[in-house]
FIKOLZA-1660 file (N, C-alpha, C; in steps of 0.1 Angstrom, whole numbers, plus 5000, padded with zeros to 4 digits):
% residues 221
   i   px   py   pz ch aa at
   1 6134 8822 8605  A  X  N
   1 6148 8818 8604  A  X CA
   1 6149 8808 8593  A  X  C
   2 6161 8811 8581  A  X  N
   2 6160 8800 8574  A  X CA
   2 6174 8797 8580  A  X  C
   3 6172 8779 8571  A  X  N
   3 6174 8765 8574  A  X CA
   3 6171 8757 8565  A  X  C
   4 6182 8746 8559  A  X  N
   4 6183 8741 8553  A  X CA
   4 6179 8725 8559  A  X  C
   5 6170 8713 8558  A  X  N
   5 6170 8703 8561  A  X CA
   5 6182 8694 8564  A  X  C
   6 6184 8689 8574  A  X  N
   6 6195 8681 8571  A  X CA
   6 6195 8664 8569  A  X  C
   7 6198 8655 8566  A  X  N
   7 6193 8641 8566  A  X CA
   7 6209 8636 8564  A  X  C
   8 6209 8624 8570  A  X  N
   8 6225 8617 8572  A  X CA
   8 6216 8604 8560  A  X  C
   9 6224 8594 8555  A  X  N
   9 6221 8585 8549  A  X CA
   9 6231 8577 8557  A  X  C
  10 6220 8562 8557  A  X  N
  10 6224 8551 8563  A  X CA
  10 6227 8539 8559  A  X  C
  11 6235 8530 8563  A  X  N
  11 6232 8514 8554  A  X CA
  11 6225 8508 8565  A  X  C
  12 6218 8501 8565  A  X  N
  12 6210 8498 8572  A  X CA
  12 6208 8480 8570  A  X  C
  13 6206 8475 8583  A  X  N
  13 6206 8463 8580  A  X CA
  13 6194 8454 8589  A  X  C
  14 6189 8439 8582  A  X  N
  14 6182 8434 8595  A  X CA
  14 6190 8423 8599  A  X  C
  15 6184 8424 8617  A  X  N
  15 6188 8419 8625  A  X CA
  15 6188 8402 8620  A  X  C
  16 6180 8400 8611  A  X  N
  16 6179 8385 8610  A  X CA
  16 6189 8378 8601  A  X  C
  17 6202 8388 8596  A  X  N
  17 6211 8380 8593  A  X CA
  17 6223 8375 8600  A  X  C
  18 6222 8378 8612  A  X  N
  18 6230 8370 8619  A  X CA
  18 6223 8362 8632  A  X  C
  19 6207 8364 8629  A  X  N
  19 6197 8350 8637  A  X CA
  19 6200 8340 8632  A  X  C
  20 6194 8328 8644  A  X  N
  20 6193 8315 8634  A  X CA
  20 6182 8311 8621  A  X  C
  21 6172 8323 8621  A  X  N
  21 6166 8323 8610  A  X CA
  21 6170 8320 8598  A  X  C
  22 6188 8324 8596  A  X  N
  22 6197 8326 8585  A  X CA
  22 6209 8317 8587  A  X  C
  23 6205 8304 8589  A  X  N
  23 6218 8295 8591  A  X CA
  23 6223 8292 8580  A  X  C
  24 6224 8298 8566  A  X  N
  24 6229 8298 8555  A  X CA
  24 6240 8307 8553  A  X  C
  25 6233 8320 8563  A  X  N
  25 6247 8332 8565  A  X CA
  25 6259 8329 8574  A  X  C
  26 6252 8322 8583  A  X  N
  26 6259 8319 8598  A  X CA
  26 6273 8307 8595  A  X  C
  27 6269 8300 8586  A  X  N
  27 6275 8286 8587  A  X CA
  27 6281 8285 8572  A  X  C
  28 6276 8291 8563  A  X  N
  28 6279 8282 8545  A  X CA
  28 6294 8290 8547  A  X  C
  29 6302 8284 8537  A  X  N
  29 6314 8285 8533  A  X CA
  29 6315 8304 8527  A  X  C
  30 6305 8304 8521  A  X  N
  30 6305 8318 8515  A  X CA
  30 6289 8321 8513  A  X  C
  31 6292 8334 8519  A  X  N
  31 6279 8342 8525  A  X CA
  31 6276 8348 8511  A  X  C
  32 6261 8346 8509  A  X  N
  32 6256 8357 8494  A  X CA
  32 6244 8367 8503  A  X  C
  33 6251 8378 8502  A  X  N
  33 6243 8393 8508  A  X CA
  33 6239 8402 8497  A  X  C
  34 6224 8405 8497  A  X  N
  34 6219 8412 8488  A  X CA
  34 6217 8428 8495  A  X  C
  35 6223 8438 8486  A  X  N
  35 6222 8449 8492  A  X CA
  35 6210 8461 8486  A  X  C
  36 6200 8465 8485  A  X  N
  36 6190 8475 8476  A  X CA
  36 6197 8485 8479  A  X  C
  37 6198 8493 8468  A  X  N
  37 6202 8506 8467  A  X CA
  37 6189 8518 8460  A  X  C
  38 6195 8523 8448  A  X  N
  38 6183 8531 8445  A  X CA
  38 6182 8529 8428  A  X  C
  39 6179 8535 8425  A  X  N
  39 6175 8536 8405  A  X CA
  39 6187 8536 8402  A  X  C
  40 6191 8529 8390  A  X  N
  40 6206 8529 8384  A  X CA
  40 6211 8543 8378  A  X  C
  41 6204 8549 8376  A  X  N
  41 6208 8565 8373  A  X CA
  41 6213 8575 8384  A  X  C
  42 6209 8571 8393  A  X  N
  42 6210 8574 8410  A  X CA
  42 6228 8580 8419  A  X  C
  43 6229 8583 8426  A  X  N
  43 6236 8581 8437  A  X CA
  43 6239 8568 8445  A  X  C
  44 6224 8562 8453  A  X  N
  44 6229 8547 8456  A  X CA
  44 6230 8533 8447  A  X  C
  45 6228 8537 8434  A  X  N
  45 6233 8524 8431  A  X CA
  45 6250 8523 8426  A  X  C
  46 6257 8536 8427  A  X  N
  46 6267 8530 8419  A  X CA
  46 6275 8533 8434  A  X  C
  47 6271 8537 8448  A  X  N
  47 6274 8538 8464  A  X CA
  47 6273 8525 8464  A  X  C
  48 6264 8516 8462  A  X  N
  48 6264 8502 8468  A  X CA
  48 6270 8494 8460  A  X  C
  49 6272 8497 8450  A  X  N
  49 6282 8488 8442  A  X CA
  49 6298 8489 8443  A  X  C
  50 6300 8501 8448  A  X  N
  50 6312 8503 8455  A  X CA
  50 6314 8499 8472  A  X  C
  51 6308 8500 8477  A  X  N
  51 6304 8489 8491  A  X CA
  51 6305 8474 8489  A  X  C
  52 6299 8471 8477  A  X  N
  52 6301 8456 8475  A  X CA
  52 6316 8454 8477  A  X  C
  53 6320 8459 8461  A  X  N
  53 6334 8461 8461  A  X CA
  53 6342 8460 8472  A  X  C
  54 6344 8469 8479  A  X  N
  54 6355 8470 8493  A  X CA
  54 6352 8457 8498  A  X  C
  55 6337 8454 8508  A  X  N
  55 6333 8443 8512  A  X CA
  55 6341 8429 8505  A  X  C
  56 6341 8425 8496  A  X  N
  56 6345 8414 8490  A  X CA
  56 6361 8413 8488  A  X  C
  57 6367 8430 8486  A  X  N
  57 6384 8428 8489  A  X CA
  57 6387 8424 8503  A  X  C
  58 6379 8432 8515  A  X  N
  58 6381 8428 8529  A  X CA
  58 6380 8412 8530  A  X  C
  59 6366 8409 8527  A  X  N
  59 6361 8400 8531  A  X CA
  59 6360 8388 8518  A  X  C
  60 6368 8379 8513  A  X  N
  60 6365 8374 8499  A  X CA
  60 6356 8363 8501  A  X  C
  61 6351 8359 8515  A  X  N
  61 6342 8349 8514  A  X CA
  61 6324 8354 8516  A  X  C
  62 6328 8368 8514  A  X  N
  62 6312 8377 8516  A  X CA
  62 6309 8385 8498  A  X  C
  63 6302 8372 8491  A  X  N
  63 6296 8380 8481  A  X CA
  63 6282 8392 8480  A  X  C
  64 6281 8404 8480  A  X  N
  64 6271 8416 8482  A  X CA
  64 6263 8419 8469  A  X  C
  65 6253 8413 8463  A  X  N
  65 6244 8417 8451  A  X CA
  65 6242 8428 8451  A  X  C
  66 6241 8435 8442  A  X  N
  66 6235 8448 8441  A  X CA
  66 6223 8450 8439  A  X  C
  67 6212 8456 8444  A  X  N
  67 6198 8455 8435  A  X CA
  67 6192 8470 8432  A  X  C
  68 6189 8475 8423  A  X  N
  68 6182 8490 8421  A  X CA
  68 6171 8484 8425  A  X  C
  69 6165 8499 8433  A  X  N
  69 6156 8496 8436  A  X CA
  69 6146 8510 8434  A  X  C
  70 6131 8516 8448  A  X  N
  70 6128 8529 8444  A  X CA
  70 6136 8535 8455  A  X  C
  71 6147 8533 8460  A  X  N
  71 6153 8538 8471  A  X CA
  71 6149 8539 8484  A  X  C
  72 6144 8551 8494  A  X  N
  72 6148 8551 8508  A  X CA
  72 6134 8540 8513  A  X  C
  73 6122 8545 8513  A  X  N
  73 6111 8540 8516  A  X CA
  73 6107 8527 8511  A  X  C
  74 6109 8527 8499  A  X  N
  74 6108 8511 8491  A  X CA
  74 6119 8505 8496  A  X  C
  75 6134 8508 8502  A  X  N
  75 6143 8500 8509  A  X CA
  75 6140 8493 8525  A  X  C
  76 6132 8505 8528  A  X  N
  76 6130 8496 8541  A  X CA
  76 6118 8486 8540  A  X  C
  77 6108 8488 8531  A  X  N
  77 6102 8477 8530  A  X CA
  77 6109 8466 8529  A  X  C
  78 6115 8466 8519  A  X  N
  78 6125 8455 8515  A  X CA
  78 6131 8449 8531  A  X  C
  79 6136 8456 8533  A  X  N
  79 6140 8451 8547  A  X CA
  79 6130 8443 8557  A  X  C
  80 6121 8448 8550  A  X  N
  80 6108 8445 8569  A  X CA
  80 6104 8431 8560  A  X  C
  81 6101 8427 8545  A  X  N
  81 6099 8417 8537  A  X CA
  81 6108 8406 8539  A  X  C
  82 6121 8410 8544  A  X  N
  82 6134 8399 8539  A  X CA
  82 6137 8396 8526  A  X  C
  83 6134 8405 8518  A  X  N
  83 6137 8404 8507  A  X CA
  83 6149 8412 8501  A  X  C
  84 6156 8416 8511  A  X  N
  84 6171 8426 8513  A  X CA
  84 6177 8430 8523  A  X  C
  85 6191 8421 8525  A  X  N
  85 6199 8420 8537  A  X CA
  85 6205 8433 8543  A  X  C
  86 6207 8441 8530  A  X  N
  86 6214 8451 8533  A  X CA
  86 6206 8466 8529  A  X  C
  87 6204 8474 8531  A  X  N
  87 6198 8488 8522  A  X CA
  87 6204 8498 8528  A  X  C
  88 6203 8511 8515  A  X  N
  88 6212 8523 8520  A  X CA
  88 6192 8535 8521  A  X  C
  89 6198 8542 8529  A  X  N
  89 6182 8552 8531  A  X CA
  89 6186 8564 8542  A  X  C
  90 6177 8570 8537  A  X  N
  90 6178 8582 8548  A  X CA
  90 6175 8578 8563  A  X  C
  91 6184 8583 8568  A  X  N
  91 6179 8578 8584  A  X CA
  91 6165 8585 8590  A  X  C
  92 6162 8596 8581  A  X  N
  92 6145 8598 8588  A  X CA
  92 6135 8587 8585  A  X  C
  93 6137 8582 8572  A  X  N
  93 6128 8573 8566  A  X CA
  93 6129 8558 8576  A  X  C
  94 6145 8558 8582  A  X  N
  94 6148 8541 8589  A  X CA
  94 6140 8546 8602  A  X  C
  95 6140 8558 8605  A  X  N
  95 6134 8561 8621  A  X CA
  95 6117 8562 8616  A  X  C
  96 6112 8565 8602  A  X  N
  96 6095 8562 8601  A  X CA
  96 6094 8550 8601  A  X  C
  97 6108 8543 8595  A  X  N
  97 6101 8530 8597  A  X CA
  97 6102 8517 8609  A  X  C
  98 6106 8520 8619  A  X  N
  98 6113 8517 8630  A  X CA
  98 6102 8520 8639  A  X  C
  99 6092 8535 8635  A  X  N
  99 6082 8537 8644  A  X CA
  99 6070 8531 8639  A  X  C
 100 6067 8532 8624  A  X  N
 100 6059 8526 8616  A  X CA
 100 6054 8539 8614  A  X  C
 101 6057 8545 8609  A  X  N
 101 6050 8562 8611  A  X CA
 101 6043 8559 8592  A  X  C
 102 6029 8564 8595  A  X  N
 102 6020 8563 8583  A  X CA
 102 6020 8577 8577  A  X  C
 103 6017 8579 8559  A  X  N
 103 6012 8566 8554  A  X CA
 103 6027 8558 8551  A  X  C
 104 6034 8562 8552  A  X  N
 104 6047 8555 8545  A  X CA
 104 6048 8538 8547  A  X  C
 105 6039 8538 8561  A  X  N
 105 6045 8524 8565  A  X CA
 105 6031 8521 8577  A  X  C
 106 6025 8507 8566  A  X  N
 106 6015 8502 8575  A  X CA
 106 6017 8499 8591  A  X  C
 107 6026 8492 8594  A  X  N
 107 6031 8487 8604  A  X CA
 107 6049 8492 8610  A  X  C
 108 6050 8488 8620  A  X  N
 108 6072 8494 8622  A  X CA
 108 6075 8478 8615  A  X  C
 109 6087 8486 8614  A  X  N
 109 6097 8474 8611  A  X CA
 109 6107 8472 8614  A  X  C
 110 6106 8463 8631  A  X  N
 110 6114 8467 8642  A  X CA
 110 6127 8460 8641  A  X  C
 111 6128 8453 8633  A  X  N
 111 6145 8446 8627  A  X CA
 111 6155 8454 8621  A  X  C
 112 6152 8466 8619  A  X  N
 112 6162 8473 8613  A  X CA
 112 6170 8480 8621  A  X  C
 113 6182 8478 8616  A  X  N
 113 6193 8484 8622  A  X CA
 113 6200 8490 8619  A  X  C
 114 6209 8497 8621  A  X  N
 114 6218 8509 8614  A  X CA
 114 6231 8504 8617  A  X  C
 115 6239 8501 8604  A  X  N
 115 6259 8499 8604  A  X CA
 115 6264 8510 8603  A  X  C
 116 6258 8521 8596  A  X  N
 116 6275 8530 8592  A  X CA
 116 6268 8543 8585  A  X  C
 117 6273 8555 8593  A  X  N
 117 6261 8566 8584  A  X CA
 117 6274 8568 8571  A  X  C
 118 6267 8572 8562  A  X  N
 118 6275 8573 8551  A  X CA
 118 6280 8589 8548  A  X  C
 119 6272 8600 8549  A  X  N
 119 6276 8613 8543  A  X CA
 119 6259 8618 8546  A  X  C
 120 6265 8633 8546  A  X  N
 120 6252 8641 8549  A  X CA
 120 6242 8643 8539  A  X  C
 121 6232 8641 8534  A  X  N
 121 6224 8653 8523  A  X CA
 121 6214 8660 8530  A  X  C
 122 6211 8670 8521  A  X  N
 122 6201 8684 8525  A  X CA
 122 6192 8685 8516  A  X  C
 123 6177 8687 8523  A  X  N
 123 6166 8688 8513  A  X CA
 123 6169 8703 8505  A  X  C
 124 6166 8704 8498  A  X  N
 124 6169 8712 8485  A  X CA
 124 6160 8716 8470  A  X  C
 125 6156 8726 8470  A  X  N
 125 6144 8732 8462  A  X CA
 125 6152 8739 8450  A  X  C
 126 6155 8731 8440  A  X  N
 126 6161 8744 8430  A  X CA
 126 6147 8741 8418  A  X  C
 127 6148 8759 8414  A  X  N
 127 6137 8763 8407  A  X CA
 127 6142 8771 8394  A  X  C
 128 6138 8772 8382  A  X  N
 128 6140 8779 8371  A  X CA
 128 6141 8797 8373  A  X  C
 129 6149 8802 8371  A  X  N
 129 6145 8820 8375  A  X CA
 129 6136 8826 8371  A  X  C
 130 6133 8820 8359  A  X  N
 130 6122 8828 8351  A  X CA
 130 6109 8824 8359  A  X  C
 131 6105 8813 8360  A  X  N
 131 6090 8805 8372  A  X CA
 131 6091 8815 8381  A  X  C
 132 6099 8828 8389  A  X  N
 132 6096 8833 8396  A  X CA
 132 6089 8826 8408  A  X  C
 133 6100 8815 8411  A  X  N
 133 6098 8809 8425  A  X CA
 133 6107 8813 8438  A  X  C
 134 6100 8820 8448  A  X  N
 134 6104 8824 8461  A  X CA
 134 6103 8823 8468  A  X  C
 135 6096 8813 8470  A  X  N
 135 6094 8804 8485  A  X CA
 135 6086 8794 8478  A  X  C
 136 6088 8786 8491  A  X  N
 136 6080 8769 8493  A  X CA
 136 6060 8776 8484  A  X  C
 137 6056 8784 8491  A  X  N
 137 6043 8787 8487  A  X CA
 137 6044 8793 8468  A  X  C
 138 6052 8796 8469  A  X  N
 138 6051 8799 8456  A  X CA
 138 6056 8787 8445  A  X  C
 139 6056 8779 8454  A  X  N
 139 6051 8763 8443  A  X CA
 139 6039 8762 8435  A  X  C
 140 6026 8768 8440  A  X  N
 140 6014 8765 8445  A  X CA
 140 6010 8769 8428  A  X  C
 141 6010 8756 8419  A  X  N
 141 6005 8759 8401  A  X CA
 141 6013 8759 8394  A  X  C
 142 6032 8752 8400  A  X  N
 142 6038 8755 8391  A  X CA
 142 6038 8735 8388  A  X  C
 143 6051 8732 8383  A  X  N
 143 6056 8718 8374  A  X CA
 143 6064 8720 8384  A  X  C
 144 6063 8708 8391  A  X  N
 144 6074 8703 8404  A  X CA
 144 6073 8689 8406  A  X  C
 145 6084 8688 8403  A  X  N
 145 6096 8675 8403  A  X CA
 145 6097 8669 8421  A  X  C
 146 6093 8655 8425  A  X  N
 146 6092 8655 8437  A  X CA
 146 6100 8642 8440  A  X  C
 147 6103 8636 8435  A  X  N
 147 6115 8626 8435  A  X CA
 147 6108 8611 8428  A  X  C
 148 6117 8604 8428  A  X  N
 148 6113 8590 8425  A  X CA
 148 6098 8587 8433  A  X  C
 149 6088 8575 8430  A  X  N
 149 6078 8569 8438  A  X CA
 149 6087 8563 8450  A  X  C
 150 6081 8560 8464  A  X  N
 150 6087 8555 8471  A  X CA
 150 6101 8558 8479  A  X  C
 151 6107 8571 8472  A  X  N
 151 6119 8576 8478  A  X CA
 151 6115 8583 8489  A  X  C
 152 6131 8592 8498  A  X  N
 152 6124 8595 8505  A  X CA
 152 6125 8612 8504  A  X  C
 153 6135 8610 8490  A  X  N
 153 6129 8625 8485  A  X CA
 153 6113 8631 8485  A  X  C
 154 6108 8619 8479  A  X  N
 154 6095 8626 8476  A  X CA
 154 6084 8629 8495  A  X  C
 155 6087 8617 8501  A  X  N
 155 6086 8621 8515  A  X CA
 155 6090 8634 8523  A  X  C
 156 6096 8636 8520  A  X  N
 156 6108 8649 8523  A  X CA
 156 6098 8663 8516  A  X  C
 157 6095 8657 8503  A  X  N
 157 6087 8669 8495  A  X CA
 157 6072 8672 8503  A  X  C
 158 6063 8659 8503  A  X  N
 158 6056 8661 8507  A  X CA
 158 6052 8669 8522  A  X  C
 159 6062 8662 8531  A  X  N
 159 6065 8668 8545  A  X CA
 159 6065 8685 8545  A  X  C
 160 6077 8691 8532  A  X  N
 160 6077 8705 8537  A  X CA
 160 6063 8713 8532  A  X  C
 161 6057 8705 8519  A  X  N
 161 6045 8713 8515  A  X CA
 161 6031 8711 8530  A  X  C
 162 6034 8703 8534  A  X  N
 162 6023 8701 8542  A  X CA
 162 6027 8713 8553  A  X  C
 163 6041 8713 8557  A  X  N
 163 6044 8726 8569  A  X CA
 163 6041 8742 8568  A  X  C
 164 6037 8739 8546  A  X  N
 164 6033 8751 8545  A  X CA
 164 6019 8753 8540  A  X  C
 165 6008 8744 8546  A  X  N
 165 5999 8741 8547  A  X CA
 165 5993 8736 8529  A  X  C
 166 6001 8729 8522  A  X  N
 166 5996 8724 8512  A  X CA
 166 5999 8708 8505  A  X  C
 167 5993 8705 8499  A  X  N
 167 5992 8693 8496  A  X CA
 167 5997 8690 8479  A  X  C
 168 6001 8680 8475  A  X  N
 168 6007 8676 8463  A  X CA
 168 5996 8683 8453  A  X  C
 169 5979 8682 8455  A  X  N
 169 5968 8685 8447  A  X CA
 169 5971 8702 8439  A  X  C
 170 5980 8708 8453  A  X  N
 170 5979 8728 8448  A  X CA
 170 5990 8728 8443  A  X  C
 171 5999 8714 8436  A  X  N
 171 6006 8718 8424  A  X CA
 171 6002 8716 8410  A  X  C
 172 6003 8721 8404  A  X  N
 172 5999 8721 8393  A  X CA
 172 6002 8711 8382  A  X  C
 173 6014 8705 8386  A  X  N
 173 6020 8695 8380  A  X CA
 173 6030 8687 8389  A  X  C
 174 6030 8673 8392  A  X  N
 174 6033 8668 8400  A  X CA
 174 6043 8658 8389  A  X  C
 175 6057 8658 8389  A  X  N
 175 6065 8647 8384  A  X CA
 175 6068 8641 8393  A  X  C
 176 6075 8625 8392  A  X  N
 176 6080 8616 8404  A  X CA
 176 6091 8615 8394  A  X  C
 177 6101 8619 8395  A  X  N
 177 6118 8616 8388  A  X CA
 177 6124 8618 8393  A  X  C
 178 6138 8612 8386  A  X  N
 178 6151 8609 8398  A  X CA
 178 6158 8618 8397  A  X  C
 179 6171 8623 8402  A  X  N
 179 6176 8635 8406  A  X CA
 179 6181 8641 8385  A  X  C
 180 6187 8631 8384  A  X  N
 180 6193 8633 8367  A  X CA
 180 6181 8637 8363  A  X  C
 181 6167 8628 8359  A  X  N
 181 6159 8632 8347  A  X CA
 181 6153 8648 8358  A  X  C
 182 6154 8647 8367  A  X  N
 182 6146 8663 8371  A  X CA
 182 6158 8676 8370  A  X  C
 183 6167 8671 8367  A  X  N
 183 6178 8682 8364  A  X CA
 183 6175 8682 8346  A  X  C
 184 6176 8677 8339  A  X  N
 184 6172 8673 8324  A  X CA
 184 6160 8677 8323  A  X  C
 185 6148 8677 8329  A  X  N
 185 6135 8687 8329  A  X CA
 185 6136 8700 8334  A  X  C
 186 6142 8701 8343  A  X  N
 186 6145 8718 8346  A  X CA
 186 6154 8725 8333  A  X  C
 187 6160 8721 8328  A  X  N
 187 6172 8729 8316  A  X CA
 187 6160 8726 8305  A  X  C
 188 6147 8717 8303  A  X  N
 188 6143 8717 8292  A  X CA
 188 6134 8724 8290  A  X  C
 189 6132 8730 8304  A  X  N
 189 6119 8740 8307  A  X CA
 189 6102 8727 8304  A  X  C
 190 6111 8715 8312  A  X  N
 190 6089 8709 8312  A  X CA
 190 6090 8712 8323  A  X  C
 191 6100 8711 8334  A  X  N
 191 6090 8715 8348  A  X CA
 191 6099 8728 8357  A  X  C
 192 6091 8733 8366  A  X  N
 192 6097 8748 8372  A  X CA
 192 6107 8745 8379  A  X  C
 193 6102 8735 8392  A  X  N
 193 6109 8733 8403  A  X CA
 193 6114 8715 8401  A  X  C
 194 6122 8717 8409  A  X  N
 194 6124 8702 8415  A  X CA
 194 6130 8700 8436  A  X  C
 195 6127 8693 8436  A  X  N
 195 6127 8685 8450  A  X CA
 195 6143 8679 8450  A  X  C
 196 6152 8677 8454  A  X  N
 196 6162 8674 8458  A  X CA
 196 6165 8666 8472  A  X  C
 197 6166 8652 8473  A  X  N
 197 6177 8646 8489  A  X CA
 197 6192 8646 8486  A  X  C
 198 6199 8653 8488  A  X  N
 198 6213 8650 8485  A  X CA
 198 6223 8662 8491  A  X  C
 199 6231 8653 8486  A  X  N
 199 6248 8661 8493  A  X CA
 199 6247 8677 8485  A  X  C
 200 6252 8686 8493  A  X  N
 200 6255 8699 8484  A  X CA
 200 6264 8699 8474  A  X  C
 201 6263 8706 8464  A  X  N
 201 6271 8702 8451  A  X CA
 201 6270 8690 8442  A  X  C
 202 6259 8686 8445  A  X  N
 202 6253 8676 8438  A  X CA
 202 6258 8676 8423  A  X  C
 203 6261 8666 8412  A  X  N
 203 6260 8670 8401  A  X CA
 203 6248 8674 8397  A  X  C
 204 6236 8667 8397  A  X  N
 204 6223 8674 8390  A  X CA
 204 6220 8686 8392  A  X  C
 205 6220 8690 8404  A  X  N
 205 6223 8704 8411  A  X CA
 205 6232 8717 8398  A  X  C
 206 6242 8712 8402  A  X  N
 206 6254 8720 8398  A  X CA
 206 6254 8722 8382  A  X  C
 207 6249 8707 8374  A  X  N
 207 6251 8709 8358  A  X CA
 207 6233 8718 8355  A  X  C
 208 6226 8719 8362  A  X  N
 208 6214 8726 8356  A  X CA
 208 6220 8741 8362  A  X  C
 209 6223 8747 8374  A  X  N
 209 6225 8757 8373  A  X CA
 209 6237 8763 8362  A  X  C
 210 6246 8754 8358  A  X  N
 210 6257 8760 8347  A  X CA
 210 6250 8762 8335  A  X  C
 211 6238 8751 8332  A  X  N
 211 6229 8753 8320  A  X CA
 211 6220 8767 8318  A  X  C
 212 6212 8771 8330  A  X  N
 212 6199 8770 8329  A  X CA
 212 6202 8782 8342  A  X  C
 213 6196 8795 8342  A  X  N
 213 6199 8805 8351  A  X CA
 213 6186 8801 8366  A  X  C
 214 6188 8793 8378  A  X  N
 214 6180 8789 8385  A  X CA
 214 6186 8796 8398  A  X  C
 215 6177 8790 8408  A  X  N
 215 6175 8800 8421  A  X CA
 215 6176 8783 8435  A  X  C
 216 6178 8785 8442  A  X  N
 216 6176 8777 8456  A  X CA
 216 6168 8786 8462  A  X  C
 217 6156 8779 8462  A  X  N
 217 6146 8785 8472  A  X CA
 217 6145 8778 8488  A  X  C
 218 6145 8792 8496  A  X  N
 218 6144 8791 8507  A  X CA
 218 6130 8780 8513  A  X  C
 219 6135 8771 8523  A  X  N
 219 6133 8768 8535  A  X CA
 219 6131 8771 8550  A  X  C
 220 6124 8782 8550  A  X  N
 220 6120 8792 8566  A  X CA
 220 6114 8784 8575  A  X  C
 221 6113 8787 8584  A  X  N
 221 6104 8778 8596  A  X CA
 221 6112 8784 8611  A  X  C
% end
């Protein structure tokens, strides 16, 4: 049966800004909240800079920093660190890291919490027509694009090749780029495939296939 992945994105938050651990949030005249988002070429960073935005019209004594960061996985670190109040991530990556599920995450990171799901994305395989890619196995030697380090695209990537009994090694070429520069490698012809977390109709999506004659490869299970 095919099936498309589905994944909600979250903002996510720790509990320890409204502990007394944080009597600086609790009490100061004006609250400074740091929010991680993702790579500035991204989706989340120009999502969380519009979050700030609203945030500060609602609220004018709540200033929200923006920080790029490697997005979903490197966010909840951040989180479990305290080194970021606020983060946006896939909610499978907030539930690995909530369990502590390896390798992603040495330990859980039981302070995270979830405010507000944002919009849906769908894992997503688009491939060059000519690479004669037709399934997940027929990755196996080509140039595949697997997302940013630390995202949870590339978790996402690794997950489906493992369901089809393979490992990052039986590609032939392994990139870590962001959704833009793997749309910009697919139309340049350096790599076959790319890995995709996102909303349908993505721009990267959408401006390589107007470029560049490509395929969505199926997802079965």
């Amino acid at each position: 049966m095919r099936k498309r992945l589905f994944i909600g994105v979250l903002v996510l938050s720790m509990a320890v800004m409204i502990s007394p651990l944080r009597p600086d949030l609790a009490h100061s005249a004006r609250k400074y909240v740091s929010i991680a988002s993702g790579w500035v070429v991204g989706v989340y960073f120009p999502l969380a800079g519009a979050i700030s935005r609203i945030a500060h019209e609602k609220l004018p004594d709540i200033k929200i920093t923006v920080e790029s960061s490697g997005a979903s996985v490197a966010n909840a670190k951040l989180i479990a660190s305290g080194d970021a109040d606020l983060a946006i991530l896939q909610n499978d990556i907030a539930f690995y890291a909530l369990k502590g599920v390896k390798p992603m995450f040495d330990k859980p990171v039981p302070n995270i919490r979830g405010l507000a799901s944002l919009y849906p994305e769908h894992v997503q395989i688009q491939a060059r027509k000519d690479a004669k890619i037709r399934s997940v196995k027929d990755l196996r030697g080509k140039r595949v694009a697997i997302g940013p380090l630390g995202s949870g695209t590339e978790q996402n990537a690794i997950q489906i090749l493992e369901a089809y009994g393979m490992k990052l090694d039986d590609l032939g070429k392994v990139e870590r780029l962001t959704a833009t520069e793997s749309s910009d490698y697919t139309k340049d012809n350096r790599i076959d495939a790319a890995f995709y977390t996102v909303g349908v109709g993505a721009p990267g999506l959408t401006d390589t296939a107007l470029m560049t004659e490509c395929v969505i490869v199926p997802i079965e299970g």
